[in-house]
Every structure is written in structure tokens, then in C-alpha cells.
C-alpha positions as CSV (number, residue, x, y, z in Angstrom):
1,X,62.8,91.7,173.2
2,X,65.7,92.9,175.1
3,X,67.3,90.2,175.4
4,X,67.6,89.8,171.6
5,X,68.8,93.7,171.8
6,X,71.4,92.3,174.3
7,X,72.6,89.5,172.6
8,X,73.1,92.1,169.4
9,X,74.8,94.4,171.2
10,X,77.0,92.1,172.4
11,X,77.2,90.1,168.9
12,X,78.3,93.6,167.2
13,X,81.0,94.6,170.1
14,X,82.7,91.1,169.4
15,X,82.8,91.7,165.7
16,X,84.4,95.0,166.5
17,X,86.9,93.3,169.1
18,X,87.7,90.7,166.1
19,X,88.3,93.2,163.8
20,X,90.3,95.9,165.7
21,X,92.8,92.8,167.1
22,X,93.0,90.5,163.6
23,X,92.8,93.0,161.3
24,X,93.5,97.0,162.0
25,X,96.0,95.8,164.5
26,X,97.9,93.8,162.4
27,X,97.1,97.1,159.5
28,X,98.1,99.6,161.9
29,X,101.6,97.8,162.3
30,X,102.3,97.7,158.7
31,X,101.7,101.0,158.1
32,X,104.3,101.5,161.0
33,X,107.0,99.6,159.6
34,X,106.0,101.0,155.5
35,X,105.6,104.4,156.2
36,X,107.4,105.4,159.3
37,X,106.5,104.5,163.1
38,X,104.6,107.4,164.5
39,X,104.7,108.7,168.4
40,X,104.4,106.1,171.0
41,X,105.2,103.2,168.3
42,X,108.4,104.3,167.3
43,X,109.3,105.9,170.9
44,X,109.0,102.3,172.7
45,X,110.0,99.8,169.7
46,X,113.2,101.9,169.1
47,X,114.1,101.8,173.1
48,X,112.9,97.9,172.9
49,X,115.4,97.9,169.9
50,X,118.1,99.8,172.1
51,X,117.7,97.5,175.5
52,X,118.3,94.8,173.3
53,X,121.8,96.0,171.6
54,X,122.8,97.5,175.7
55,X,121.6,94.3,177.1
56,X,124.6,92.4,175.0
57,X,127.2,95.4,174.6
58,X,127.0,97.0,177.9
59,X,125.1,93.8,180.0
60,X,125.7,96.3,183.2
61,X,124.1,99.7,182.1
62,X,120.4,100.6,183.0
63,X,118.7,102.5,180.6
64,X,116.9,105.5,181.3
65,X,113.7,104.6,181.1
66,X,111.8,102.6,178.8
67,X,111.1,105.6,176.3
68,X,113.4,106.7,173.3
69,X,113.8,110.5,172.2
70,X,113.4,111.3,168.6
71,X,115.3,113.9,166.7
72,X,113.2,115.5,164.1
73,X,116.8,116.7,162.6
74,X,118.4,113.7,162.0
75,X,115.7,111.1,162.4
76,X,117.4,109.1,164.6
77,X,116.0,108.0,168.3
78,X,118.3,108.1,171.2
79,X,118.9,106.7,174.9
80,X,121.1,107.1,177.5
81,X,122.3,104.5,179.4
82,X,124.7,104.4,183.0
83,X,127.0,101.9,183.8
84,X,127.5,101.4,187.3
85,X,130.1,103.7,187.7
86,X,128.4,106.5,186.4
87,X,129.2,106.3,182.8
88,X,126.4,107.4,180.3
89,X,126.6,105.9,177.5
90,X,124.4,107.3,174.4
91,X,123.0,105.2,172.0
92,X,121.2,105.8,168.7
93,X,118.6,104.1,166.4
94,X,117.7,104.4,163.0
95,X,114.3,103.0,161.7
96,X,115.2,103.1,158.7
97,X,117.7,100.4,158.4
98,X,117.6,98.9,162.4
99,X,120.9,99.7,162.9
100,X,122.0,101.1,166.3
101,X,124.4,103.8,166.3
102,X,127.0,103.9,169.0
103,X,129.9,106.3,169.6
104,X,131.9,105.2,172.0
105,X,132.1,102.0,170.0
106,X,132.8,104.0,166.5
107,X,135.4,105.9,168.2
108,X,137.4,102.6,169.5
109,X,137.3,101.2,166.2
110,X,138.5,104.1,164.4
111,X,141.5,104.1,167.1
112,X,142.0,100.4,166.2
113,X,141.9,100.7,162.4
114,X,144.1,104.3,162.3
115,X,141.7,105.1,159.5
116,X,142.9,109.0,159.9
117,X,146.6,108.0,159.5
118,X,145.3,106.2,155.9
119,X,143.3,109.2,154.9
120,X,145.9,111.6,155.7
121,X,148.0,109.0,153.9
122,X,146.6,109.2,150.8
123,X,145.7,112.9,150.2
124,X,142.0,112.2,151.2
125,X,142.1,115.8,153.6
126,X,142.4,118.9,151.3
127,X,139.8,121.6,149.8
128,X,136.7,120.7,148.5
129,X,136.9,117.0,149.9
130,X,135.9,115.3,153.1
131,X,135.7,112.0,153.8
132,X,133.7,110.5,156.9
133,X,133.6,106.7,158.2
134,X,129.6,105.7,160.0
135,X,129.9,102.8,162.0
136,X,126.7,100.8,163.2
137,X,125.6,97.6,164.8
138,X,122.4,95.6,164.5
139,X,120.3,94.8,167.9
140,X,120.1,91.2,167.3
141,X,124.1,90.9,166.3
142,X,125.9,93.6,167.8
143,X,129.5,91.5,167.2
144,X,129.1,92.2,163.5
145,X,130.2,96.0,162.3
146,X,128.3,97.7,159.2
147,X,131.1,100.4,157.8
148,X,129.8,102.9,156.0
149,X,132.3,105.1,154.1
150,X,131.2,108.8,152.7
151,X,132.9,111.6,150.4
152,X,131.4,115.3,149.8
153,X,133.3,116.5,147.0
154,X,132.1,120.7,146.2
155,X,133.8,122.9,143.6
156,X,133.6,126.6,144.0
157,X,131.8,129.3,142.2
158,X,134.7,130.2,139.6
159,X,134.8,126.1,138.8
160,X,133.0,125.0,135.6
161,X,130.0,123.0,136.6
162,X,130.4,119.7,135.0
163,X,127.3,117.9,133.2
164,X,126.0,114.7,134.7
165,X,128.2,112.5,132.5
166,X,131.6,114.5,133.9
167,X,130.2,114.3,137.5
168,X,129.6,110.8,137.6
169,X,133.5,110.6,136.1
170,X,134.7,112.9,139.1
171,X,132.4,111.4,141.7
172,X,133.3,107.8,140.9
173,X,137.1,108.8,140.9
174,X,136.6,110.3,144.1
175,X,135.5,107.6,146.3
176,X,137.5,105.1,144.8
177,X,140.5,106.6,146.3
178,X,138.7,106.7,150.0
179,X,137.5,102.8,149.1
180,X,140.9,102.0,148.5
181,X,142.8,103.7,151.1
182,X,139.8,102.3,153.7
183,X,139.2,98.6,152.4
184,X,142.3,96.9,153.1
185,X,141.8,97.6,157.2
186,X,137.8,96.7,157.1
187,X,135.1,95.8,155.1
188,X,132.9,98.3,153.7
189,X,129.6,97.6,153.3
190,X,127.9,101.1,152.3
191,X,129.6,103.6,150.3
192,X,128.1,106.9,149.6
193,X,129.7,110.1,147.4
194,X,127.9,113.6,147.6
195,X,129.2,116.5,144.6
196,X,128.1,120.0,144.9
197,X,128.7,123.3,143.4
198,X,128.5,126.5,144.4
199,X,126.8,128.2,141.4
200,X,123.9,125.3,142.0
201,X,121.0,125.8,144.4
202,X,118.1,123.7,145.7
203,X,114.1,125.3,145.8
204,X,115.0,126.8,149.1
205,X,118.1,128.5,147.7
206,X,120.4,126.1,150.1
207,X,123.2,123.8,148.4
208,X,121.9,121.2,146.4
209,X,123.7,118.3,146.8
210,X,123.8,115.2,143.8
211,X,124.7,111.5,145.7
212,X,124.9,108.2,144.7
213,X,124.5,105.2,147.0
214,X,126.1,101.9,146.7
215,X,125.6,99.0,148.8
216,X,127.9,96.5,148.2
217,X,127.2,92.3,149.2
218,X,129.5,90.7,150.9
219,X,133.0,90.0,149.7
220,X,131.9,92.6,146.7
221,X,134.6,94.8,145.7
222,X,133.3,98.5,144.8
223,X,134.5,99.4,141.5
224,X,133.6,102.7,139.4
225,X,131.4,101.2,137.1
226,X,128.9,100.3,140.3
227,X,129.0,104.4,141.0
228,X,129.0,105.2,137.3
229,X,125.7,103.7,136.8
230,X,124.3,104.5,139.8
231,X,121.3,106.2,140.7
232,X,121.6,109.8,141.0
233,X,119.0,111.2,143.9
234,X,119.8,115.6,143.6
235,X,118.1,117.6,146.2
């Protein structure tokens, strides 16, 4: 009798250990990678993700530790890394698209390409327009760049707000001078325009902001229709 009790107690705990390793492990995972990784997951995969891109980039620099902070601002996880002679380097990581994110490097490039002389160039500082250049690298090939080129264009409270048809007109105008001041130094393979107006609000009575976000394949030229047709996210 108890030894039949045994052997089902044992029978049960294997189906359980068979079930939590093939099947909510493997469940558990998706959900990380679908929805978001949560604490612990994200913390270690992101500095796995991190060692990886410093191990290649900066072969001399010890990380920090084997845990990644998270920024509930920005999303982003972060690690510090020292080079032998003292030098932190700060890295970044962004589960959303598994690109690291990395300063010193966006910094050197900009330097290289002179994009400020090009903006400055071609009008692309004044009033109600700012234009920023993201940089990013992937873990697994941290030689290849990812340029990502923004515009926040915001017309103030006397301005006539435009309907959606007029905004797309002025958005699409917009970064189409930033794309073409920015394309003959580097490839661009994310563009992104924001347009806001002062007499328009969100639910929390903050700015609310209208975007469109184009990514473009490679060797594809953006053109206005791409941001004319574009999906419209407002919040």
C-alpha cells in the first residue's frame, strides 16, 4: 500500500517536472519576449545582450556586474562598463527592437559625418523645428550602424491648427528636408516626424503629440508619399 502511494507521488512530481521544463518554461519565455520581459528576465537577458555588444566593441572593459538597471522613464536598461584605465563606458538596451544604444560611439560618428554643419546648412535649426539623429548597434553585429533620423515640428497657440490632410502635407514636407540634407553622408534606416500644436492637448492636459514612423529596407529611398500614407499614432 505505500508503496503504490510512493510510486504515485513520485509518478505525479515527474509529470509536474515535465510540465514546468517542456511546457510553462518554454510559455513563460514567450510571454517574455510578446509582452515585455519582466524583473530578473529582462535584468539578466538585457546585461547578457550588453556583454555581448562590450565583449566585441570594448573587448577590454569589465562590466559591472552581471545585472542591467531599467529606466521605467525611457524603457531602456543600462550598464556601466571600465576600461582598464578607468574609463566608464555606459551602455543601453532596448527590448523592444535589440538594439544597444551607445554614446560614446553616437557621438564619434556624428563628429565623423558633421551632421550639425548639414543641418545648420540647410535651415533645419529655427522655431518650432528640431531635428535629432539616434544611433544604435545590434549585439550580434555591432560593425553595422542603424541611423535613426527624427523631426518635432509644433506651431504655436495663434497658428491655425491644420486638419489631418494639411498635417500630413506639412509633416511629410518636413522631414524630407532633414532626409535629404542627412542621406547623402549615411544611410537612414528609421525615420520618424512628430507635429504638435499648442491649442491641442492629451487626457492629461500635456501636449499631444501626432507621429508617423517609417522604416525604410535597405537601399529604399524615403519619399513623401511613404509619410503621406503613413500611420498616424496621436497621444
Amino acid at each position: 500500500m505505500v508503496n503504490k502511494r510512493l510510486k504515485k507521488i513520485l509518478r505525479n512530481a515527474l509529470i509536474a517536472g515535465f510540465l514546468l521544463v517542456f511546457i510553462v518554461g518554454p510559455l513563460c519565455l514567450y510571454a517574455a519576449l510578446s509582452l515585455g520581459w519582466p524583473p530578473v528576465i529582462g535584468n539578466l537577458y538585457a546585461a547578457g545582450q550588453l556583454r555581448t555588444y562590450a565583449a566585441q566593441v570594448y573587448p577590454e572593459a569589465e562590466a559591472e556586474g552581471c545585472w542591467a538597471g531599467y529606466n521605467l522613464v525611457d524603457g531602456f536598461y543600462s550598464l556601466d562598463f571600465q576600461d582598464p584605465g578607468g574609463e566608464i563606458r555606459s551602455l543601453r538596451y532596448s527590448a523592444d527592437d535589440g538594439q544597444v544604444m551607445d554614446r560614446q560611439r553616437s557621438e564619434a560618428l556624428e563628429q565623423e559625418l558633421d551632421t550639425g554643419r548639414a543641418f545648420r546648412m540647410n535651415g533645419l535649426w529655427r522655431d518650432g523645428y528640431r531635428c535629432y539623429l539616434g544611433t544604435s548597434w545590434s549585439p550580434r553585429t555591432p560593425g553595422e550602424v542603424h541611423v535613426f533620423l527624427r523631426v518635432d515640428v509644433y506651431d504655436p497657440l495663434e497658428a491655425p491648427v491644420p486638419d489631418e490632410e494639411a498635417m500630413r502635407e506639412r509633416m511629410a514636407s518636413e522631414i524630407m528636408k532633414a532626409y535629404n540634407a542627412l542621406s547623402p553622408l549615411t544611410p537612414v534606416h528609421t525615420v520618424s516626424v512628430h507635429y504638435s500644436h499648442a491649442a491641442q492637448s492629451d487626457e492629461r492636459g500635456g501636449c499631444l503629440w501626432h507621429s508617423i514612423t517609417v522604416d525604410l529596407p535597405e537601399d529604399t529611398p524615403l519619399t513623401e508619399e511613404m509619410i503621406l500614407s503613413g500611420t498616424l499614432v496621436s497621444r
